[in-house]
C-alpha positions, 0 to 999 in steps of 0.5 A: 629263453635260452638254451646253454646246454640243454638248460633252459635258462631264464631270459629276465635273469642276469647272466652269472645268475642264470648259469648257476642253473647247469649242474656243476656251475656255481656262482664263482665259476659262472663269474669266470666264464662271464669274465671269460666271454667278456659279457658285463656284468648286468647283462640279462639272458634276453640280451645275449646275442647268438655269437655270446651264447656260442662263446659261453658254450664253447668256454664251458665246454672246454675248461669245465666238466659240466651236466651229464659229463660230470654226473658220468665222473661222479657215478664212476668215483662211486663205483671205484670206492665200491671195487676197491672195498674202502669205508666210503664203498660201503657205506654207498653200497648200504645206502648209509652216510659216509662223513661220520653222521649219526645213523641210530635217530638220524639218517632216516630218508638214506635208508627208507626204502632199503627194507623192501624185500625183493622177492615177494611172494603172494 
């Protein structure tokens, strides 16, 4: 078993499969990082050598914001709509869908546990 950036990956799987396991690489981008490394395309995890395994993390490090990095970038967007008081703001800071989805039926797992009261009293 490998680990590229904190991920454990599975050592039968081929390569670009594995990589779709790091949040924030798909298949498309795990293909470029691939072709970037010069890595065939049947190469399972097993096989990579260490030189390979420290070239994909240093291509991935470098071109693509991955893991903690991206979720820091998103949370950070998140807040921004929410200071600035647009629709989008609003609707994450209720808990509520943001793209236009039904909310009368629907919607039901967003706002399960909005309804808790904070302060109970015995």
């Amino acid at each position: 078993m490998s680990y590229i950036l904190g991920i454990n990956l599975v050592s039968n799987e081929q390569v670009e499969i594995a990589l779709t396991r790091i949040f924030g690489i798909g298949l498309k981008k795990a293909i470029q990082v691939c072709d970037q490394s010069g890595l065939n395309d049947n190469i399972k995890v097993s096989k990579l050598t260490k030189y390979q395994i420290d070239r994909i993390i240093k291509i991935m490090s470098q071109n693509y914001l991955v893991d903690l990095e991206l979720v820091r970038v998103i949370q950070r967007d998140i807040k921004q709509l929410m200071s600035i008081g647009c629709y989008r703001g609003f609707r994450h800071n209720a808990g509520l869908p943001l793209r236009g989805q039904r909310t009368h039926t629907n919607a039901k797992t967003c706002r399960k546990f909005r309804n808790v009261p904070i302060n109970r009293r015995s």
